[in-house]
N, C-alpha and C positions, 0 to 999 in steps of 0.2 A: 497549536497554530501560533500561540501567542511567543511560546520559546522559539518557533522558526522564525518569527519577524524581530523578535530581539539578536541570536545570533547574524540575523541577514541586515540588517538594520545599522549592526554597529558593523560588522566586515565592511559594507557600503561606505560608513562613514573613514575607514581609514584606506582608499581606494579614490578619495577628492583629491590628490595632489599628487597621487601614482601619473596619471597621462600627461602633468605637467613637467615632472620629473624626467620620464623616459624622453619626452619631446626636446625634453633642454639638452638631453647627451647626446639623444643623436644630431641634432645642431651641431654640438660642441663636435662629435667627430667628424660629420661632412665637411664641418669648416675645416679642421686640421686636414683629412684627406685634399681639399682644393688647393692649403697653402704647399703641402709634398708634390703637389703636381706641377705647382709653380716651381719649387723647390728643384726635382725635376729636370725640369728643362733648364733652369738657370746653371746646374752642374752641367749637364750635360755641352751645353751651349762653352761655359768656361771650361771645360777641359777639352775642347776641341780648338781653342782658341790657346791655350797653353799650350799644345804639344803641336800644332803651328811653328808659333814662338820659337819653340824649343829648339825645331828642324831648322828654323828659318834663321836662329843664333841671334834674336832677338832680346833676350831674355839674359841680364848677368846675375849670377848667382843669389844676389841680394833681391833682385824683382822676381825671380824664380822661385824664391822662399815666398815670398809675399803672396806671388796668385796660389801657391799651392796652399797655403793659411788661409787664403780665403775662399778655395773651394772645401778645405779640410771644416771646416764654419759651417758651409752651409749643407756638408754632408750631417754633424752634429746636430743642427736644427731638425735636418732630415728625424733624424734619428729620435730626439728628443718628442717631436710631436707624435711618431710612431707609439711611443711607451705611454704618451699621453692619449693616444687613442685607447689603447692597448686597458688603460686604465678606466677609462670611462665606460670600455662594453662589458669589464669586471664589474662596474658600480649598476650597472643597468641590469646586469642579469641578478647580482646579490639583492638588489629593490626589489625584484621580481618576484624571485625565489622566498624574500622572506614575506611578502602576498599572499606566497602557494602555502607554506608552509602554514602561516597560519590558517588560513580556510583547513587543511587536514586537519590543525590541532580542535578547530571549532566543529567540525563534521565528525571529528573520534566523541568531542565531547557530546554534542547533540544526538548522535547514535546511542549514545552509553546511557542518555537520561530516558532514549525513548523505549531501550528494552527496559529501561528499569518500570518507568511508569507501566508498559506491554505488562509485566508480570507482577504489577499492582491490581492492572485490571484482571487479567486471566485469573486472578487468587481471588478477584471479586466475584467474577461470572463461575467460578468453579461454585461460590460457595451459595451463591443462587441459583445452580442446577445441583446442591446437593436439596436446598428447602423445597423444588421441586419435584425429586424424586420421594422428599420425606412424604410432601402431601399425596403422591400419587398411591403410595404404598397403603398409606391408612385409608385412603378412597378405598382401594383391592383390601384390605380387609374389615371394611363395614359391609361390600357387598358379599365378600364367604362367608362373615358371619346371618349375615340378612338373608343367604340362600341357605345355607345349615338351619336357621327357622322355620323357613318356607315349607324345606321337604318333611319334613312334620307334620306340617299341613296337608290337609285334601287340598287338590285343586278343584277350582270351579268349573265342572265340567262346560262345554262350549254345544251350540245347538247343533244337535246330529245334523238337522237337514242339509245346514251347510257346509258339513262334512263330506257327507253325502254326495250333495251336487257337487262336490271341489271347490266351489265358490268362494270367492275373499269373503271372509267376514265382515259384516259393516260394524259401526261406531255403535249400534246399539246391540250387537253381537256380544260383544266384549265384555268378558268376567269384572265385575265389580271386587278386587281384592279386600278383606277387611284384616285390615289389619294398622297397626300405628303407624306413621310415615314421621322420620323425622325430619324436620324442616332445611335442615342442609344436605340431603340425601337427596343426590340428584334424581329424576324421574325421567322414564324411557317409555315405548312405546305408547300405542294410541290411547291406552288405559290410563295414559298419565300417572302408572304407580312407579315406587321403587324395585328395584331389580329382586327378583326370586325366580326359583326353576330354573329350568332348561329357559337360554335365549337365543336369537338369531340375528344377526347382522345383516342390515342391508347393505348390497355390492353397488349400493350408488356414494361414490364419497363425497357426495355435496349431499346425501341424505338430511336432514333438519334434526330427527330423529333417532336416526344407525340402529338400535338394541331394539327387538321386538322380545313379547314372550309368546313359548311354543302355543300354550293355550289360547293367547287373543288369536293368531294367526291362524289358527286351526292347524297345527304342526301336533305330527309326533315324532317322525324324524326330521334330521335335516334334510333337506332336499338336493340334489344332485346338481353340479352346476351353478351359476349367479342366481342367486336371489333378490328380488327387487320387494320393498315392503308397496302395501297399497297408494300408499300417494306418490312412489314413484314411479311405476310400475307402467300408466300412462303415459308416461312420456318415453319411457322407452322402449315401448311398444309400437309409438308415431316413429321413431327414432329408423325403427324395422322397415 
């Protein structure tokens, strides 16, 4: 933004004495157009009045030269303020044009800084969704390694009865894992441990929680269709 109010800023500044400019030419031609109109009629007026004369044998050769010198005058003037017109809508369009032309050489330059900068940042944001992808990667393999441990282990078997009944398992259901948690390893489901075993995803994506394990759940397979964990399960149930 700052490079847009500096290019705009100074273009502005050389644009104070453009409308005084253009005002003054075309003054200068109106007037010369008013004085050809005069102009004008005064020839027109004098060679009506000469070829009068002329018919009427008024006129000796020596006065005859004379009015015609002085209509031939004031057809020259004619003439003369014409190329002085002629010359001022050249001066007015060149003022103008060299206005435009600059704004394009300022608008090529400001474009050309702004893909430059564009592909300063894109080379930035490339190389902060490479550190992202790095972290994501070593996240996926603390947890293969952390589930390649797991299967190892027994699981802690879950209470039949609520197997049984189909029943959600409550918070004091739930397998107590022993095992070491390291303290930057994120924890999932209601057992608040680190990921091992088979897991399950809740289909609510504003879940708090998302990753369940099969054993807090009472799962052995996955289940057919959306699955909702226990605390969301209620609401979208009310939802029905």
């Amino acid at each position: 933004m700052a490079e847009d109010s500096y290019y705009l800023g100074n273009y502005l500044k050389t644009l104070t004495t453009l409308p005084n400019d253009v005002r003054k030419n075309f003054s200068g031609m109106l007037s010369l157009d008013e004085r050809n109109n005069d102009l004008n009629t005064e020839i027109e007026g004098a060679s009506q009045e000469y070829l009068r004369k002329v018919k009427e044998r008024h006129l000796n050769p020596r006065k005859r030269k004379s009015e015609m010198e002085k209509i031939m005058k004031m057809f020259h003037e004619a003439k003369d303020n014409s190329d002085s017109k002629v010359n001022l809508a050249i001066q007015t369009y060149e003022l103008v044009d060299k206005h435009i032309r600059k704004l394009d050489a300022d608008l090529a330059k400001f474009e050309s800084e702004m893909k430059e900068a564009g592909g300063r940042l894109s080379q930035t944001e490339s190389e902060d969704d490479e550190k992202v992808t790095e972290k994501k990667l070593t996240k996926k393999k603390k947890k293969a390694a952390t589930k390649e441990d797991d299967l190892k282990k027994p699981a802690t078997a879950v209470a039949p009865a609520a197997i049984a009944n189909g029943s959600t398992p409550s918070a004091t259901d739930i397998p107590i894992v022993d095992m070491p948690v390291d303290p930057n390893e994120p924890t999932y489901c209601l057992c608040q441990q680190v990921s091992y075993g088979e897991m399950i995803g809740c289909d609510n994506q504003d879940c708090p929680i998302e990753w369940f394990h099969f054993p807090c759940m009472a799962l052995t397979i996955k289940p057919k269709g959306k699955w909702y964990c226990p605390k969301c399960l209620p609401m979208f149930k009310k939802q029905k």
